[in-house]
DSSP file (Angstrom, degrees, kcal/mol; ACC not computed):
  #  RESIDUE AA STRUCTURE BP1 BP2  ACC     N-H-->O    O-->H-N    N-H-->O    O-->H-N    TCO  KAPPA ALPHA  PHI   PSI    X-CA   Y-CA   Z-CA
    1    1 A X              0   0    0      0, 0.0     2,-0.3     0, 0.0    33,-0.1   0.000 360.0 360.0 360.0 169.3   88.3   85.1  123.4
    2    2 A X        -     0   0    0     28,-0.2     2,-0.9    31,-0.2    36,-0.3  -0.937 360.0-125.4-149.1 151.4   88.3   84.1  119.6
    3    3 A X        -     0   0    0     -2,-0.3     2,-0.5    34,-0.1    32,-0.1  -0.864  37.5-147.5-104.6 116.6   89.5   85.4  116.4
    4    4 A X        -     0   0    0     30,-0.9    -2,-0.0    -2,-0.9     2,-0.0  -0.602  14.0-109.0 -93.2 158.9   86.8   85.4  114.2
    5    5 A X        -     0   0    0     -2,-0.5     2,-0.5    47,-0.1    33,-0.0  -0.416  29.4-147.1 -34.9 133.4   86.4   84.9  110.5
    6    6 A X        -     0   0    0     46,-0.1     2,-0.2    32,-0.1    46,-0.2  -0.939  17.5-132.1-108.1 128.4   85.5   88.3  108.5
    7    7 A X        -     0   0    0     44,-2.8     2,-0.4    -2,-0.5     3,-0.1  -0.576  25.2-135.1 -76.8 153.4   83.4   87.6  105.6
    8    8 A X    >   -     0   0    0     -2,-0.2     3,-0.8     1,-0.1    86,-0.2  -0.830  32.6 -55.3-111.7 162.6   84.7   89.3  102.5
    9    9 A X  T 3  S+     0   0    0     84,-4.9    -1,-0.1    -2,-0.4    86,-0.1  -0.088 113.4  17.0 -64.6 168.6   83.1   91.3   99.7
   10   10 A X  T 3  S+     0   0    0     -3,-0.1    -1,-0.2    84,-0.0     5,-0.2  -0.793  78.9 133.6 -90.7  13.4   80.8   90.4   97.9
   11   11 A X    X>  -     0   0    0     -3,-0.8     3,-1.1     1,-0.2     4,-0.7   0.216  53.1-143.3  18.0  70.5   79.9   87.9  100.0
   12   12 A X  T 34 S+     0   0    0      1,-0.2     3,-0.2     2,-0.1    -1,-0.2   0.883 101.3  72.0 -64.7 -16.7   75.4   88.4  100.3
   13   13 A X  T >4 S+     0   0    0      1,-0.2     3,-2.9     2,-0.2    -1,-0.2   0.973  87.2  64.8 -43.9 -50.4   75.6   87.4  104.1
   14   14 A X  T <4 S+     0   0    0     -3,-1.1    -1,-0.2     1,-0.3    -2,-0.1   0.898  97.7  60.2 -22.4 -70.7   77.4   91.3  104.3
   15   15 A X  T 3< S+     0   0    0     -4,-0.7    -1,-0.3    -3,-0.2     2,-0.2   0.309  78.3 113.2 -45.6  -5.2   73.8   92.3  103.2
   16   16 A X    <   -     0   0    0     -3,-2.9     2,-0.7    -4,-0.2    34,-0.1  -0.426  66.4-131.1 -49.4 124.1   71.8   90.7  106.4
   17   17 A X        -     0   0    0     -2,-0.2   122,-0.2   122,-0.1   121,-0.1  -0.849  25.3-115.5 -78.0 107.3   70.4   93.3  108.2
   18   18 A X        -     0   0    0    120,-0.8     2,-0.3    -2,-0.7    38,-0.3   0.057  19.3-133.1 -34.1 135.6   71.0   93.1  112.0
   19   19 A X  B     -a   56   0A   0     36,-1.1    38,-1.1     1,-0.1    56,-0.2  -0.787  28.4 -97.7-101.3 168.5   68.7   92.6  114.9
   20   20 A X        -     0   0    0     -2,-0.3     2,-0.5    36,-0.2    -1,-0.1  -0.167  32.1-118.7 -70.7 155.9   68.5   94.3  117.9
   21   21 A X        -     0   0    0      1,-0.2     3,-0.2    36,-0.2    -1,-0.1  -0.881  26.0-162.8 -93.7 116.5   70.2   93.0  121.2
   22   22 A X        -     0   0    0     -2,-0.5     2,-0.3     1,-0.3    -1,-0.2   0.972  68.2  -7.5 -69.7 -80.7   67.5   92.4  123.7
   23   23 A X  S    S-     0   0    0      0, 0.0     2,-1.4     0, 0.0    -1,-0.3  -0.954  79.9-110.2-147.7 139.2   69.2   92.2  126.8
   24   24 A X        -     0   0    0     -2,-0.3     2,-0.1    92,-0.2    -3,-0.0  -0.604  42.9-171.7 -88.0  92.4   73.0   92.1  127.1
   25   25 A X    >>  -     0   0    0     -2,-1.4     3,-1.1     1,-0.1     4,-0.7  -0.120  45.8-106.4 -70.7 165.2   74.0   88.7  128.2
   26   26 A X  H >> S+     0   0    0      1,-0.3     3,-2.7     2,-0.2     4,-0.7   0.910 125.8  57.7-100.3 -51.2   77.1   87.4  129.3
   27   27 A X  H 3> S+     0   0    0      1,-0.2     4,-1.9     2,-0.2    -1,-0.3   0.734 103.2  56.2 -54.2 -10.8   77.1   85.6  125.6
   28   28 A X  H <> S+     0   0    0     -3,-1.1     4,-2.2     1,-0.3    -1,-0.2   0.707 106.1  49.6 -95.7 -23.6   76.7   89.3  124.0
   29   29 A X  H << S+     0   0    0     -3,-2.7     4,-0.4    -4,-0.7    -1,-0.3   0.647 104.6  56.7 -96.5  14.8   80.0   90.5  125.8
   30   30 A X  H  < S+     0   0    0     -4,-0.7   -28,-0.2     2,-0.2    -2,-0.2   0.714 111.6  48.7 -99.7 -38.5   82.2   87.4  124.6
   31   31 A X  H >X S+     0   0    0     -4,-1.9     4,-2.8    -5,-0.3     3,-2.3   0.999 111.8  43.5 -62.7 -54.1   81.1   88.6  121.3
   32   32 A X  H 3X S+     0   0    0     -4,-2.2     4,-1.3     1,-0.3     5,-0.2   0.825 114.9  47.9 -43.5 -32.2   82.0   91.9  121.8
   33   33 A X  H 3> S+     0   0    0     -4,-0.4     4,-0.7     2,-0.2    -1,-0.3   0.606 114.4  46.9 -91.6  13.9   85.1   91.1  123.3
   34   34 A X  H <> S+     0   0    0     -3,-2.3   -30,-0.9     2,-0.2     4,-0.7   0.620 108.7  58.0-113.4 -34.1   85.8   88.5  120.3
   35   35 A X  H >X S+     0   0    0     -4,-2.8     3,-0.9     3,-0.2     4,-0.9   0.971 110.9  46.5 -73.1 -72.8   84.6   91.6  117.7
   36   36 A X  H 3X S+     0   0    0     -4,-1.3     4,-1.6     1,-0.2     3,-0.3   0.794 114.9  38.3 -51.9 -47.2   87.6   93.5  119.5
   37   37 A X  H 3X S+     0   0    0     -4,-0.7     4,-2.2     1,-0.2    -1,-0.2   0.875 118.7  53.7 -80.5 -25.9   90.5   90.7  119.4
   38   38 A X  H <X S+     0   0    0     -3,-0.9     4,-0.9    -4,-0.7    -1,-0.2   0.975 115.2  46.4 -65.8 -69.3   89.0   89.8  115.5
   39   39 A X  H  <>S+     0   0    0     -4,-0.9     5,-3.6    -3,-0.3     4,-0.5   0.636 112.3  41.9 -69.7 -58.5   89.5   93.5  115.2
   40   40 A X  H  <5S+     0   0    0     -4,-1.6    -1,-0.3     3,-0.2    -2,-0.2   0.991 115.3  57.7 -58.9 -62.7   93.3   94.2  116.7
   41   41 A X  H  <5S+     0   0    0     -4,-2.2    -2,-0.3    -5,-0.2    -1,-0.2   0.716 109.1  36.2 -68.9 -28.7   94.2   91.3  115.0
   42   42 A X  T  <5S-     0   0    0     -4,-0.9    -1,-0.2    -5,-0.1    -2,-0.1   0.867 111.6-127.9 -40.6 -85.5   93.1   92.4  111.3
   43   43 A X  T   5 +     0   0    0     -4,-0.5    -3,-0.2    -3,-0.1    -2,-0.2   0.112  62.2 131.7-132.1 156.3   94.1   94.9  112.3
   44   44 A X      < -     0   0    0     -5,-3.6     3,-0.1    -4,-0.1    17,-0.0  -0.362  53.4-124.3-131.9-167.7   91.5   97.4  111.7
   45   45 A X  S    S+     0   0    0      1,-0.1    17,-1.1    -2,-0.1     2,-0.4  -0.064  88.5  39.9-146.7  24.9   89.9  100.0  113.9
   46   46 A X  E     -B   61   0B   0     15,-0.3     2,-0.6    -7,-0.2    15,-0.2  -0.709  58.8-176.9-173.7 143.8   86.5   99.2  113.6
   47   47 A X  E     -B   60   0B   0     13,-1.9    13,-1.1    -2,-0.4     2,-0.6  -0.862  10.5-156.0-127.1 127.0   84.3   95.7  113.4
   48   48 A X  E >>  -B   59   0B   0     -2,-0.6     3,-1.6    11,-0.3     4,-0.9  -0.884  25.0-120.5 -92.6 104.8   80.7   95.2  112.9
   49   49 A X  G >4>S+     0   0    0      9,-2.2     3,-1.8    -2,-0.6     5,-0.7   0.705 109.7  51.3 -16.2 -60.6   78.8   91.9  114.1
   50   50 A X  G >45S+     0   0    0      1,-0.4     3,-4.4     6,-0.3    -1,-0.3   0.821  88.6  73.4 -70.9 -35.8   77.7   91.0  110.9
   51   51 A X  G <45S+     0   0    0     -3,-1.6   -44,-2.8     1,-0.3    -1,-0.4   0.855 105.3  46.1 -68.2  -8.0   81.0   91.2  109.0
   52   52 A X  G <<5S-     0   0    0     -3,-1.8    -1,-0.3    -4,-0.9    -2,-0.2   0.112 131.6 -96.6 -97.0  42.4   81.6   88.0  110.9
   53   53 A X  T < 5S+     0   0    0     -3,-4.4    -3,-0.2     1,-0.1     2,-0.2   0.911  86.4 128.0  55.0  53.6   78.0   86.5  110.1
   54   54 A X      < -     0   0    0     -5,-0.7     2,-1.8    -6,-0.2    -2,-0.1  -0.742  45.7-161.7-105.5  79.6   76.6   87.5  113.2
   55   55 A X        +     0   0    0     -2,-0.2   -36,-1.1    -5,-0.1    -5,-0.2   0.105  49.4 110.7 -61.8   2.6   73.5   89.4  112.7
   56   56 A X  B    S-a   19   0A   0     -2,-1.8     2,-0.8   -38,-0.3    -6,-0.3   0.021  79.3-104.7-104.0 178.2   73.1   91.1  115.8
   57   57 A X  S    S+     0   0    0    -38,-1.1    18,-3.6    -8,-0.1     2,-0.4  -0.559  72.6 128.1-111.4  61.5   73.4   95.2  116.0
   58   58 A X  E     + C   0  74B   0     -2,-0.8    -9,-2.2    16,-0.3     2,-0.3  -0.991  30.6 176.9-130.6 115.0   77.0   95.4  117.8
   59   59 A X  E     -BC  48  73B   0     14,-1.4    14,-2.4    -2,-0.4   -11,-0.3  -0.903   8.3-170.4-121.5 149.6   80.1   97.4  116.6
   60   60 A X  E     +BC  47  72B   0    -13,-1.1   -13,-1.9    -2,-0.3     2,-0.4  -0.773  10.3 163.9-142.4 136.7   83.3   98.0  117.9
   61   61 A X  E     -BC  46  71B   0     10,-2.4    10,-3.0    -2,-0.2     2,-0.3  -0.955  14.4-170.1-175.8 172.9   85.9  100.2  116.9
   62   62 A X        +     0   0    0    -17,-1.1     8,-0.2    -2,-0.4    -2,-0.0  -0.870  12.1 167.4-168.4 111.5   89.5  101.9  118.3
   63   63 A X        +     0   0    0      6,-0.3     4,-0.1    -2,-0.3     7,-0.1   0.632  37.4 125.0 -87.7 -30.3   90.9  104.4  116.6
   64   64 A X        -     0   0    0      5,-0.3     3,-0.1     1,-0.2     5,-0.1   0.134  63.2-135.8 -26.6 135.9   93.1  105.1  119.3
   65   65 A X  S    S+     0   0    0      1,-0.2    -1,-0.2     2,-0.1    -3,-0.0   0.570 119.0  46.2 -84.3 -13.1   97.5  105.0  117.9
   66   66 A X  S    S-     0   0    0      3,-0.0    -1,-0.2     0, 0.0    -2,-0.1   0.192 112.7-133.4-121.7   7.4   98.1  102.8  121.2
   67   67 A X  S    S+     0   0    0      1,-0.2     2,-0.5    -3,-0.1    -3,-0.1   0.510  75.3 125.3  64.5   2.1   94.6  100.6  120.1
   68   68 A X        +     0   0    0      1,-0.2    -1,-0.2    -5,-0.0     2,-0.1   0.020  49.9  68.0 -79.7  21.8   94.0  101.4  124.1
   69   69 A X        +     0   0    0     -2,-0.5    -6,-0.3    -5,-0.1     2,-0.3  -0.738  63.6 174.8-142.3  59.5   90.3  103.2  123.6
   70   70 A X        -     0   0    0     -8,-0.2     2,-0.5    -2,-0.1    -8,-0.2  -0.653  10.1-164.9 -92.7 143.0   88.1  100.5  122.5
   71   71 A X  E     -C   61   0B   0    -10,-3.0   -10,-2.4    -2,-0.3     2,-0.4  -0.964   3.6-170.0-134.2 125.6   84.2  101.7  122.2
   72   72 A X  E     +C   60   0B   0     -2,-0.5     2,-0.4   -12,-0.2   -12,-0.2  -0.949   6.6 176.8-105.7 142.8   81.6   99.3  122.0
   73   73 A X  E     -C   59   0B   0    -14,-2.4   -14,-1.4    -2,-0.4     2,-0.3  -0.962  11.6-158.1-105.3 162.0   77.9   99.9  121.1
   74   74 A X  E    S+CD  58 112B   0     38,-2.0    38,-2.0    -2,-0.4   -16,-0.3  -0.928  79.2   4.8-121.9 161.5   74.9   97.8  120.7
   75   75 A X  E    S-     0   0B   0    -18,-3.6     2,-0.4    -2,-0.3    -1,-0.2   0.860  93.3-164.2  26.9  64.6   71.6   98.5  118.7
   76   76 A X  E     -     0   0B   0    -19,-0.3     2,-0.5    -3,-0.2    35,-0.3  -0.511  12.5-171.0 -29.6 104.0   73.5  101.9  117.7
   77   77 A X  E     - D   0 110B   0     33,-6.1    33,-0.8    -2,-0.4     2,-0.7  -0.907  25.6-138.7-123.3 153.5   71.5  104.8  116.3
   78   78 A X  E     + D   0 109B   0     -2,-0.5    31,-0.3    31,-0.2     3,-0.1  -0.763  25.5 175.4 -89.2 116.8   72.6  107.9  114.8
   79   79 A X  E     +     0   0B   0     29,-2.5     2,-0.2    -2,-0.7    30,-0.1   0.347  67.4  21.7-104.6  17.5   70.1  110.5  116.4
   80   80 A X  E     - D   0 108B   0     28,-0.5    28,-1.6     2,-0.0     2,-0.7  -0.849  63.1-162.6-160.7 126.1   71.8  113.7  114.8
   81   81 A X  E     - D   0 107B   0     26,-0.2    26,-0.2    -2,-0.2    24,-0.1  -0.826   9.0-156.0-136.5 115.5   73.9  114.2  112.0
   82   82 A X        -     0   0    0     24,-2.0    23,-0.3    -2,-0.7    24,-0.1  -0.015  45.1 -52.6 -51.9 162.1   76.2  117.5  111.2
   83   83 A X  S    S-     0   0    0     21,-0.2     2,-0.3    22,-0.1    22,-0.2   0.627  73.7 -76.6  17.0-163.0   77.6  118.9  108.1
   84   84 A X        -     0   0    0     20,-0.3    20,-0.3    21,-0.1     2,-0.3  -0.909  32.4-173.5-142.9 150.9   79.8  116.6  105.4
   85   85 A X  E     -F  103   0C   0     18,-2.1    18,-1.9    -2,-0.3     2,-0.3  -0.854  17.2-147.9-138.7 149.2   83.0  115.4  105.3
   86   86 A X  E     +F  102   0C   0     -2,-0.3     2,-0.2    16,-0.2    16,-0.2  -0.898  38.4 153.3 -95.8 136.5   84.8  113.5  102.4
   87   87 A X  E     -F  101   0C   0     14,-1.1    14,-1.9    -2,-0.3     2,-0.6  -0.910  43.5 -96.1-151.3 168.2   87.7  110.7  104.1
   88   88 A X  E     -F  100   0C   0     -2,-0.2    12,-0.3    12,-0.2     2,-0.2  -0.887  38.0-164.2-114.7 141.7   89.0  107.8  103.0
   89   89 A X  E     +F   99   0C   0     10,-2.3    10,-1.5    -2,-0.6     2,-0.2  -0.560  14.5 171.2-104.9 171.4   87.8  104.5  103.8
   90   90 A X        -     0   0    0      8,-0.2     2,-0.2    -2,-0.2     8,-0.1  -0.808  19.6-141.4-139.2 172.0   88.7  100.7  103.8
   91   91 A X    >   -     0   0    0      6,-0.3     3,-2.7    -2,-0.2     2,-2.0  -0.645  21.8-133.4-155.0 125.0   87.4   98.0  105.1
   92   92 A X  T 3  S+     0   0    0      1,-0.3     3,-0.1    -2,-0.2   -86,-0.1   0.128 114.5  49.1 -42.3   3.0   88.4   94.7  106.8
   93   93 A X  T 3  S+     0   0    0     -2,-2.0   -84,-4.9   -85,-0.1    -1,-0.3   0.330 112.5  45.7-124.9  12.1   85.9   93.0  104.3
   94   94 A X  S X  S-     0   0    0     -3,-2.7     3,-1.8   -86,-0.2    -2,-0.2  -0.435  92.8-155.9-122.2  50.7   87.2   94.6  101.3
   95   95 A X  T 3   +     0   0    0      1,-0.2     3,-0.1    -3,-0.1    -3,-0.1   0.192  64.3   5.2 -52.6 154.3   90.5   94.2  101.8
   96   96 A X  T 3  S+     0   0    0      1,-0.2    -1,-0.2    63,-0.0     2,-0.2   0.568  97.4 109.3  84.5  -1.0   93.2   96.4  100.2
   97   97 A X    <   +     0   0    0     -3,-1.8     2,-0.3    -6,-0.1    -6,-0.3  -0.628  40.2 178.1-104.1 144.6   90.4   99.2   98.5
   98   98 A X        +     0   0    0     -2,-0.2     2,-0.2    -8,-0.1    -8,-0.2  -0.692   7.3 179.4-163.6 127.6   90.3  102.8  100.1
   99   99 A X  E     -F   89   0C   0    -10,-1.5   -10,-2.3    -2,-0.3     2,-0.2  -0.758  38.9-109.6 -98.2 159.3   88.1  105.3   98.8
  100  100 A X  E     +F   88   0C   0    -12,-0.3     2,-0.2    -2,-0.2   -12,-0.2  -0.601  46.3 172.2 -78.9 144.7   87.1  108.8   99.3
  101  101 A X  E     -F   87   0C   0    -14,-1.9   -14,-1.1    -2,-0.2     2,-0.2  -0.865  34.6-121.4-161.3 148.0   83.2  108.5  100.6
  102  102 A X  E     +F   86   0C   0    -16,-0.2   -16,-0.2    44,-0.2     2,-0.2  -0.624  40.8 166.9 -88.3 123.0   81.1  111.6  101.9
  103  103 A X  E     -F   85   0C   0    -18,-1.9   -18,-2.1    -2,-0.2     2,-0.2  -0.781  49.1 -83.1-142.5 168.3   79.8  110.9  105.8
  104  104 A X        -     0   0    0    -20,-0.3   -20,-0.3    -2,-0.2   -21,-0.2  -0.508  40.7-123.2 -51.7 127.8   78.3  113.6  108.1
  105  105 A X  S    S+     0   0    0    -23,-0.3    20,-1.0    -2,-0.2     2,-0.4   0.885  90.7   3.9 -27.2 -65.3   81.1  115.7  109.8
  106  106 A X  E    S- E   0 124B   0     18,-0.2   -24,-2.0   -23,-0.2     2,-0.3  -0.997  72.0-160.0-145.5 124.9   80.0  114.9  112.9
  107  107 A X  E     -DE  81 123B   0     16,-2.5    16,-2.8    -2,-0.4     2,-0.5  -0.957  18.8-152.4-144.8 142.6   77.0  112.6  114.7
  108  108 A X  E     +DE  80 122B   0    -28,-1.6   -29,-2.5    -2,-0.3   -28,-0.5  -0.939  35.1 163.4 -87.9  92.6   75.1  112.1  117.8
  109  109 A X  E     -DE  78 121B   0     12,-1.4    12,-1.3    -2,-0.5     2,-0.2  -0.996  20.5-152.8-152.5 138.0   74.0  108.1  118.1
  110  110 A X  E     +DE  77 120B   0    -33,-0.8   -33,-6.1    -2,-0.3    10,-0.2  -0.534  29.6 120.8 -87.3 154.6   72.9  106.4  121.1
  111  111 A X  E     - E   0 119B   0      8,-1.3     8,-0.8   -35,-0.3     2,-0.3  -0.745  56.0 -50.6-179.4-147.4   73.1  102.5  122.2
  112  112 A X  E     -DE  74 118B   0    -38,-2.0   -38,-2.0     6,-0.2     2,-0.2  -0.859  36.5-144.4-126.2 146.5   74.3  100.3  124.7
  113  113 A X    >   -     0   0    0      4,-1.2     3,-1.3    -2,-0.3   -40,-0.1  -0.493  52.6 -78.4 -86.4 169.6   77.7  100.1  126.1
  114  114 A X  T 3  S+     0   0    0      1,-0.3     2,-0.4    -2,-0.2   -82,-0.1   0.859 131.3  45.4 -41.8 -51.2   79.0   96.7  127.0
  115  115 A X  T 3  S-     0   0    0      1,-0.2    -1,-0.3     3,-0.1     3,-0.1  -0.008 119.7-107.7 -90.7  47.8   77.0   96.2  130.4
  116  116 A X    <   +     0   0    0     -3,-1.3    -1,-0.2    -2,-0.4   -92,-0.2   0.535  69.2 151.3  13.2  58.7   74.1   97.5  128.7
  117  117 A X        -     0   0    0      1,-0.1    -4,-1.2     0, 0.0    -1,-0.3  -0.398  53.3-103.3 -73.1 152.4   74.1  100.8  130.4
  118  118 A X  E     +E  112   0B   0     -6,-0.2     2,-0.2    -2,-0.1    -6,-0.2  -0.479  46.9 177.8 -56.8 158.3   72.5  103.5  128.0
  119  119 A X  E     -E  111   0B   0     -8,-0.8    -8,-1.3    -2,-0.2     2,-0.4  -0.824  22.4-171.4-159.9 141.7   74.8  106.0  126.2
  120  120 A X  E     -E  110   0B   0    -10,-0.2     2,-0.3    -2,-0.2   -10,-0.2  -0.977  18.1-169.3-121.0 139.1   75.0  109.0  123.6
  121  121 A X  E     -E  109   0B   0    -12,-1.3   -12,-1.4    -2,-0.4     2,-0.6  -0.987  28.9-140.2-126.2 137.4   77.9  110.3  122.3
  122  122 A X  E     +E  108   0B   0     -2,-0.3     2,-0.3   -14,-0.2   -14,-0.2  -0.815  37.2 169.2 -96.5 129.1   79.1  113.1  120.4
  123  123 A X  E     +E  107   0B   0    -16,-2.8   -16,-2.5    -2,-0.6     2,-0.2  -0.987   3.4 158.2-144.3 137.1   82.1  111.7  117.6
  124  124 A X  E >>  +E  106   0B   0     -2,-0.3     4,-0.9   -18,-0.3     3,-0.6  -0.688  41.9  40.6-117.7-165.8   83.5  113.5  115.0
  125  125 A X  H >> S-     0   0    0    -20,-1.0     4,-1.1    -2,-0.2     3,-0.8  -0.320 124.5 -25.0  59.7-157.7   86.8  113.1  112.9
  126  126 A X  H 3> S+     0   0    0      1,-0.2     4,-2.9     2,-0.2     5,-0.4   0.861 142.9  51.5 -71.7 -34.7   87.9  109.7  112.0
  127  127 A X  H <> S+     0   0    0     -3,-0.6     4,-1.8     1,-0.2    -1,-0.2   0.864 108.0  52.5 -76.2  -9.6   86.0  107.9  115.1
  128  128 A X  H <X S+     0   0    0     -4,-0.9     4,-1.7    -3,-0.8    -1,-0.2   0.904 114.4  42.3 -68.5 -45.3   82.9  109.6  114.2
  129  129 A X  H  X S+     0   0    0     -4,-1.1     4,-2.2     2,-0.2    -2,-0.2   0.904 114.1  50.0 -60.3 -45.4   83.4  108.2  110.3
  130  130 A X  H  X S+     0   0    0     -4,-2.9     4,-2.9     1,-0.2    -1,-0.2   0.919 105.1  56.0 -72.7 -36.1   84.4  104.7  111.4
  131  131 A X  H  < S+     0   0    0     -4,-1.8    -1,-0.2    -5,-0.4    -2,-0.2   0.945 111.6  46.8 -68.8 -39.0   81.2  104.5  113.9
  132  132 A X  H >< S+     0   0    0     -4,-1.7     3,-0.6     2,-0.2    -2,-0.2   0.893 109.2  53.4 -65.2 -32.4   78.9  105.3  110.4
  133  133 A X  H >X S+     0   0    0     -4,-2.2     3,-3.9     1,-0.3     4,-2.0   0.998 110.0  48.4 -68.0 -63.5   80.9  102.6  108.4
  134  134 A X  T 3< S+     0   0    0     -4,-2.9    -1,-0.3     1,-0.3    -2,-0.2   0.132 113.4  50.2 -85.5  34.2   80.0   99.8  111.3
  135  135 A X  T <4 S+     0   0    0     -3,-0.6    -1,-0.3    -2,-0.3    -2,-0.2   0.393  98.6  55.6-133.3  13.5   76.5  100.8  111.3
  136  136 A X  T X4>S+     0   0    0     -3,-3.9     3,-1.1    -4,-0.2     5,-1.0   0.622 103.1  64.7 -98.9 -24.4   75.7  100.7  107.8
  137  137 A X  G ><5S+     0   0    0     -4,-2.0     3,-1.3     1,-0.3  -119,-0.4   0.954  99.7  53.6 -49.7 -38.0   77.0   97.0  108.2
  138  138 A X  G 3 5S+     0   0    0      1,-0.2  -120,-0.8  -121,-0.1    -1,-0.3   0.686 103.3  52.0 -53.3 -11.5   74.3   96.6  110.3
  139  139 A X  G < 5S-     0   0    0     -3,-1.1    -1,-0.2  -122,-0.2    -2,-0.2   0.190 119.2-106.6-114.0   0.5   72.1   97.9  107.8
  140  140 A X  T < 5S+     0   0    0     -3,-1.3     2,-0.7    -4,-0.3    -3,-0.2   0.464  82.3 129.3  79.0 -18.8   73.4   95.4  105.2
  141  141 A X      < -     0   0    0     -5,-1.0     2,-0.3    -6,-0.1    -1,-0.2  -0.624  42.9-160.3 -90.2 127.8   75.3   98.5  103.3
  142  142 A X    >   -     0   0    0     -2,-0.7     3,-3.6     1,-0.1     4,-0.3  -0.688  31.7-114.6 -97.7 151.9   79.1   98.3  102.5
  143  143 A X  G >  S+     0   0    0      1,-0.3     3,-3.5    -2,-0.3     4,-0.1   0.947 115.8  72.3 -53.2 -46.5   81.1  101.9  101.8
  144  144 A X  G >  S+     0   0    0      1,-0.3     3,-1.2     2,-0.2    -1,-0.3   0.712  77.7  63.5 -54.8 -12.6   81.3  100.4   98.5
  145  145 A X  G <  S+     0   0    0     -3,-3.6    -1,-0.3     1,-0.3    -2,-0.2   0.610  92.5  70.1 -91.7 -20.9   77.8  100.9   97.7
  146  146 A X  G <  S+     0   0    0     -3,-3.5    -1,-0.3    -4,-0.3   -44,-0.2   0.163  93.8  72.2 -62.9  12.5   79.0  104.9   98.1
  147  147 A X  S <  S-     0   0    0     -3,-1.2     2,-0.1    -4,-0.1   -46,-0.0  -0.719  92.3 -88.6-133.8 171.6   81.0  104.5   94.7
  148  148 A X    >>  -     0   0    0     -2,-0.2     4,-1.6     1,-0.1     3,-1.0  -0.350  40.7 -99.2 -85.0 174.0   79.7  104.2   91.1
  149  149 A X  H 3> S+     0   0    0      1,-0.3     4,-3.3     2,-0.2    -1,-0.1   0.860 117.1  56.1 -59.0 -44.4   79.0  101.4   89.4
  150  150 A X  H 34 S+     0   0    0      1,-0.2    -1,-0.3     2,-0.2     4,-0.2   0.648 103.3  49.1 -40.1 -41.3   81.9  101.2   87.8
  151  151 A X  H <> S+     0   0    0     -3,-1.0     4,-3.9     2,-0.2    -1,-0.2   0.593 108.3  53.9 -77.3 -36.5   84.3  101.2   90.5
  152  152 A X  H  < S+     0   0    0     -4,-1.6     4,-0.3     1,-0.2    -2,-0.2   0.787 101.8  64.5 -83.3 -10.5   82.5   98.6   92.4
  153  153 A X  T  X S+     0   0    0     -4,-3.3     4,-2.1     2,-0.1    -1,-0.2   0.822 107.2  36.2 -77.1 -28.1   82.7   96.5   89.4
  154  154 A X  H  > S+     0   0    0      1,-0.2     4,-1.2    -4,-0.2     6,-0.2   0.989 110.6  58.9 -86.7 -37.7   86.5   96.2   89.3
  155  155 A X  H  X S+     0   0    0     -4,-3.9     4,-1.5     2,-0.2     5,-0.5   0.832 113.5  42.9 -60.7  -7.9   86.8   96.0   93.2
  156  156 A X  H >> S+     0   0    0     -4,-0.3     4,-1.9     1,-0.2     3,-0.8   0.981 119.8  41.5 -80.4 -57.7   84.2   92.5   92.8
  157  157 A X  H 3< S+     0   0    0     -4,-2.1     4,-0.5     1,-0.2    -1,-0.2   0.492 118.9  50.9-101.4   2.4   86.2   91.2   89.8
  158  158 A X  H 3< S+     0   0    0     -4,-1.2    -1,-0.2     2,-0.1     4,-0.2   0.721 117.6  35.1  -3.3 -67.8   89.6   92.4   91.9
  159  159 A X  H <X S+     0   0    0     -4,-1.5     4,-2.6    -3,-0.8     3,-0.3   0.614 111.6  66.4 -70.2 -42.5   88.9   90.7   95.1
  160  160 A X  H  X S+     0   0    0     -4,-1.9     4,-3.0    -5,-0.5    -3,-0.2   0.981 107.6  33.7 -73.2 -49.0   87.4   88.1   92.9
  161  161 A X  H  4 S+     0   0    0     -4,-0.5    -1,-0.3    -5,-0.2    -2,-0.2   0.762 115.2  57.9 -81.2  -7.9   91.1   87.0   91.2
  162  162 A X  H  4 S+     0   0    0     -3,-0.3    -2,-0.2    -4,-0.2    -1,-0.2   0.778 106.3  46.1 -99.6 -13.6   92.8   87.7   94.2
  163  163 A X  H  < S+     0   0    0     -4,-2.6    -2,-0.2     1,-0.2    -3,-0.1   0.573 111.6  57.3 -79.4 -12.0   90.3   84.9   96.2
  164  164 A X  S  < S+     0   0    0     -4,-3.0    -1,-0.2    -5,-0.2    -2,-0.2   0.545  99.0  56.9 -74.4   0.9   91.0   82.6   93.3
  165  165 A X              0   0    0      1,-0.2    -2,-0.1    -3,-0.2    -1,-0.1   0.198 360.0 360.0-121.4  26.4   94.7   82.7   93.8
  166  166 A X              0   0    0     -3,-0.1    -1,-0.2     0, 0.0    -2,-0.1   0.199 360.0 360.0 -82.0 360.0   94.3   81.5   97.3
């Protein structure tokens, strides 16, 4: 296993849209198991393929307080979405920002598990939120893109003086 790089905002790779996993290959779980240890390690509780410049349609996430729950899909889709929730997010390519952003309550989204069994699941609460964040990375949309303009101009020029003083 590997720690990968996480690209950070604003970063246009972020903006890739993912492809679908054709058939889940031995190389597809060494990424997934490479998205989890990149992921403990941030440490976060949820990873997307792409935020390490990997296009494919694989997210990871563990909400879990003993990190001991880790849930992969591939080629996620959300096929039902409840009611609205406001929570606050971050994310492991924006470091250090949390906002309020408005997600469905609750979602129904089908995939792949790691041996590329089907599955659907019903997730609400925080894993339900964190599974919508890592699949609009697939989709090339960051949570910031849920804030005004305004706000996403100081997190760029933010981020931006704090990757020149590295």
């Amino acid at each position: 296993m590997a720690i990968l790089q996480i690209l950070q905002y604003p970063d246009p790779r972020l903006r890739n849209v993912a492809v679908a996993v054709g058939t889940v290959t031995d190389d597809v779980r060494r990424l997934v198991d490479d998205l989890l240890e990149t992921m403990y390690d941030a440490p976060g509780i949820g990873l997307a393929a792409t935020q390490v410049n990997v296009h494919k349609r694989i997210i990871v996430a563990d909400v879990s307080d003993a990190r001991d729950a880790p849930l992969c899909l591939i080629n996620p889709t959300i096929v039902q979405a409840i009611g609205s929730e406001q929570m606050e997010e971050g994310c492991l390519s924006v470091p250090g920002v949390y906002e309020n952003v408005e997600r469905a309550q609750a979602i129904t989204v089908r995939g792949l598990n790691r041996n590329g069994d089907p599955v659907e699941l019903e997730l609400e609460d925080l894993l339900g939120v964190c599974v919508q964040h890592e699949i609009d990375h697939l989709d090339g949309k960051l949570f910031v893109d849920y804030l005004s303009h305004l706000k996403r101009t100081r997190i760029r020029k933010k981020l931006g003086k704090a990757q020149k003083q590295l």
